[in-house]
KOLZA-334603 format. One record per atom (N, C-alpha, C): atom name; x, y, z. Coordinates in steps of 0.1 Angstrom, whole numbers, plus 5000, padded with zeros to 4 digits. Layout:
# residues N
+------+------+------+------+
| site |    X |    Y |    Z |
+------+------+------+------+
|   CA |    X |    Y |    Z |
...
+------+------+------+------+
# end
This chain:
# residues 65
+------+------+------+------+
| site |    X |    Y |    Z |
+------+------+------+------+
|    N | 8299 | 8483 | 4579 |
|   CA | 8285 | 8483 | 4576 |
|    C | 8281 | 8497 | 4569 |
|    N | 8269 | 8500 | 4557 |
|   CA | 8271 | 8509 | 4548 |
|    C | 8258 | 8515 | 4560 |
|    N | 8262 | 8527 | 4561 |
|   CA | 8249 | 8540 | 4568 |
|    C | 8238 | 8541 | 4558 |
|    N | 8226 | 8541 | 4563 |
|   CA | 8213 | 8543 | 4555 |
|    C | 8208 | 8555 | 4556 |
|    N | 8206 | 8562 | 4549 |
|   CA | 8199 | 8576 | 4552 |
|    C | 8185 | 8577 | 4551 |
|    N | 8179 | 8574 | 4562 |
|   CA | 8165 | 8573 | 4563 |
|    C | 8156 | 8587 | 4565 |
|    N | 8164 | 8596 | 4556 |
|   CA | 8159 | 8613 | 4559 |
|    C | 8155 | 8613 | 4545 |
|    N | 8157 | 8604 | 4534 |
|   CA | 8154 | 8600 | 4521 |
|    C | 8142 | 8594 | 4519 |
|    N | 8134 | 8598 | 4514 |
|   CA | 8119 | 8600 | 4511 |
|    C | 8111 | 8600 | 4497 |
|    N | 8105 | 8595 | 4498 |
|   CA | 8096 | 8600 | 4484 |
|    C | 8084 | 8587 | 4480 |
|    N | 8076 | 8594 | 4475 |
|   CA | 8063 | 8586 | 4470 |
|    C | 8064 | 8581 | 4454 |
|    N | 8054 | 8575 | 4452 |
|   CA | 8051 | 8572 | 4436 |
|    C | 8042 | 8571 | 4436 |
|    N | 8032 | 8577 | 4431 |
|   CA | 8014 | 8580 | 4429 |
|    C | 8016 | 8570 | 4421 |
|    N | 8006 | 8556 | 4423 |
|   CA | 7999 | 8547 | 4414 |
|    C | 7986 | 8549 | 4407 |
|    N | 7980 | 8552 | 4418 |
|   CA | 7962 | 8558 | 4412 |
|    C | 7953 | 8562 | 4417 |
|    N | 7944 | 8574 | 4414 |
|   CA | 7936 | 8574 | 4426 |
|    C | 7923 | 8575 | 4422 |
|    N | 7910 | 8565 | 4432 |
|   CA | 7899 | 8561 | 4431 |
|    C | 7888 | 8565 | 4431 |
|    N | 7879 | 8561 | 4427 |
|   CA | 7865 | 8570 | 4421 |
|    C | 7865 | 8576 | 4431 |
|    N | 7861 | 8572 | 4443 |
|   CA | 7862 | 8576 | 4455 |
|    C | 7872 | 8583 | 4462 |
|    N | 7881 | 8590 | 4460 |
|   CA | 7889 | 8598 | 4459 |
|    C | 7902 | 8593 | 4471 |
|    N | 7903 | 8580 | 4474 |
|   CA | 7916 | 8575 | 4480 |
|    C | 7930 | 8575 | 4467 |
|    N | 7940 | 8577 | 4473 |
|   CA | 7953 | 8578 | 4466 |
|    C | 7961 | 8565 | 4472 |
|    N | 7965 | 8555 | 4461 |
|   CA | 7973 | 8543 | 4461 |
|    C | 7987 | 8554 | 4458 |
|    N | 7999 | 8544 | 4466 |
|   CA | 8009 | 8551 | 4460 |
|    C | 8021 | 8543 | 4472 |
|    N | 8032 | 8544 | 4461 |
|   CA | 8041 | 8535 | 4476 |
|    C | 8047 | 8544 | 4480 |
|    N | 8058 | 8539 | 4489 |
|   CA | 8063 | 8550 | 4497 |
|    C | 8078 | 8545 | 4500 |
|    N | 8090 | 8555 | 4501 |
|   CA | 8102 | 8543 | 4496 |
|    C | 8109 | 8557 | 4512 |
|    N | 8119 | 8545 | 4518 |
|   CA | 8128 | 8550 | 4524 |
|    C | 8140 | 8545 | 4528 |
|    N | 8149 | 8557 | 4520 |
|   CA | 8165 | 8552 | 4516 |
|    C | 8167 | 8547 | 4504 |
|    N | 8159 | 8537 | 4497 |
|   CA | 8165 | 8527 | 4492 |
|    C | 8149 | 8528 | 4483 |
|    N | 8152 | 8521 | 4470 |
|   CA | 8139 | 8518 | 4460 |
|    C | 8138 | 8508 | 4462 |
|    N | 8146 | 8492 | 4472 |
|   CA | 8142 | 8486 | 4472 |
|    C | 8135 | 8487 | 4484 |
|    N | 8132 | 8497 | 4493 |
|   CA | 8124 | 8497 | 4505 |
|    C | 8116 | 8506 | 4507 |
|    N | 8103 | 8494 | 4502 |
|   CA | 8092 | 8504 | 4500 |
|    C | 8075 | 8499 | 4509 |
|    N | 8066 | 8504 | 4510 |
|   CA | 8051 | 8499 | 4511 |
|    C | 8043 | 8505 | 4502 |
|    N | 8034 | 8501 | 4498 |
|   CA | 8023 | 8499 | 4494 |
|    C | 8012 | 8507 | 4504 |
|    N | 8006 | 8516 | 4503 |
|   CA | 7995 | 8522 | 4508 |
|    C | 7985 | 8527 | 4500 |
|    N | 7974 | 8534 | 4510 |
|   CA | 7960 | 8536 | 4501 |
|    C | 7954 | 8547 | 4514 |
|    N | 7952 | 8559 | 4508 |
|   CA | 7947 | 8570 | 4521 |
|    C | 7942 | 8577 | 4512 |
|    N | 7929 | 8583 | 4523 |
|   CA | 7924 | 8595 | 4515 |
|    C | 7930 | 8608 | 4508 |
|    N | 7926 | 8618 | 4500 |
|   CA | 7935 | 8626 | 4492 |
|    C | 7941 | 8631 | 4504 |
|    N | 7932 | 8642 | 4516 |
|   CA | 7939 | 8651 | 4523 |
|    C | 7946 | 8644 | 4534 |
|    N | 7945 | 8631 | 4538 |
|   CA | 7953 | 8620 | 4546 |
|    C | 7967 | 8617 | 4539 |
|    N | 7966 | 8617 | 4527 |
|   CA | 7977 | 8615 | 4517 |
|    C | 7985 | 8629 | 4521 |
|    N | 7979 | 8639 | 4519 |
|   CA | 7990 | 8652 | 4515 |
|    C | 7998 | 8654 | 4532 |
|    N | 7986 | 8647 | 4540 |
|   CA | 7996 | 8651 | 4556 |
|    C | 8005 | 8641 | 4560 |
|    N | 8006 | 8631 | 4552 |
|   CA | 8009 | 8618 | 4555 |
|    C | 8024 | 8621 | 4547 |
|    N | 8022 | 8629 | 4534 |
|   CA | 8039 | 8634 | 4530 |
|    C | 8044 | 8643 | 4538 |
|    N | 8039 | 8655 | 4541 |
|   CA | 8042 | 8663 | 4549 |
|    C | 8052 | 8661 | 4561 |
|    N | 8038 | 8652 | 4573 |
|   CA | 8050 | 8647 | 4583 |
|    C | 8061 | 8638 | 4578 |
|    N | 8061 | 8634 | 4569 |
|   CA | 8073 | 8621 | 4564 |
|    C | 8086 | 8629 | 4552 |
|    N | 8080 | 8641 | 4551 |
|   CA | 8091 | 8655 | 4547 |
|    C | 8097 | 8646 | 4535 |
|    N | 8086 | 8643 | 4527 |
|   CA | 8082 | 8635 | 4514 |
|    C | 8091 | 8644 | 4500 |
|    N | 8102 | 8641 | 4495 |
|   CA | 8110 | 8648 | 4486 |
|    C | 8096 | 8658 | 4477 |
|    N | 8102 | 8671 | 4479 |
|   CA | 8091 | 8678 | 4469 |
|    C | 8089 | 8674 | 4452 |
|    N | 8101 | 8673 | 4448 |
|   CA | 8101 | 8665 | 4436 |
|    C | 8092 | 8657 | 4434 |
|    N | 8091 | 8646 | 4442 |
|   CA | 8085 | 8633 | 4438 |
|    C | 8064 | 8635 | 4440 |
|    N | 8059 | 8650 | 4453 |
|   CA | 8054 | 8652 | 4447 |
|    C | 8046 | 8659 | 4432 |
|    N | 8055 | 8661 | 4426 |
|   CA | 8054 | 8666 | 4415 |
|    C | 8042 | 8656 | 4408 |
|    N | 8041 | 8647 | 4410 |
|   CA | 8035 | 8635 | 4401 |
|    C | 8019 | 8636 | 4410 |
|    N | 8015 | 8645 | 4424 |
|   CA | 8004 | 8650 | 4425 |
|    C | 7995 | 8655 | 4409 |
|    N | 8001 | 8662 | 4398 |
|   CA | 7997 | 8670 | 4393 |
|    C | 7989 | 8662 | 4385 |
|    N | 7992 | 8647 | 4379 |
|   CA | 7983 | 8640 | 4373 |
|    C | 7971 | 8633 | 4378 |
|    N | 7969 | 8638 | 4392 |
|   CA | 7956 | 8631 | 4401 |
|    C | 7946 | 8645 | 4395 |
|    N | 7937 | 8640 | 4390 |
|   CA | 7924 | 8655 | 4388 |
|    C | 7915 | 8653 | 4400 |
+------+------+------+------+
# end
């Protein structure tokens, strides 16, 4: 059986709303294993934090104004 490394992390900012919630999925291990979520901006940033969200993939913060 193939080991999963579920210490592998990372987001993909989809969009964020007038109202200032951030869509964005969320992948672990695998790009095929992902969710779909929706949290406020500073709910978002803690939400990568604890989940030690690859710093890279924040990078794509920079296009939310």
């Amino acid at each position: 059986m193939t080991q999963v490394n579920t210490n592998k992390r990372w987001v993909q900012v989809l969009s964020e709303t007038a109202n200032g919630f951030i869509e964005f999925k969320f992948f672990v291990a695998d790009a095929d294993l992902c969710v779909e979520l929706i949290l406020p901006k500073t709910a978002f940033k803690e939400f990568c934090d604890m989940n030690n969200v690859a710093k890279e993939s924040l990078a794509s913060l920079t296009r939310i104004k």
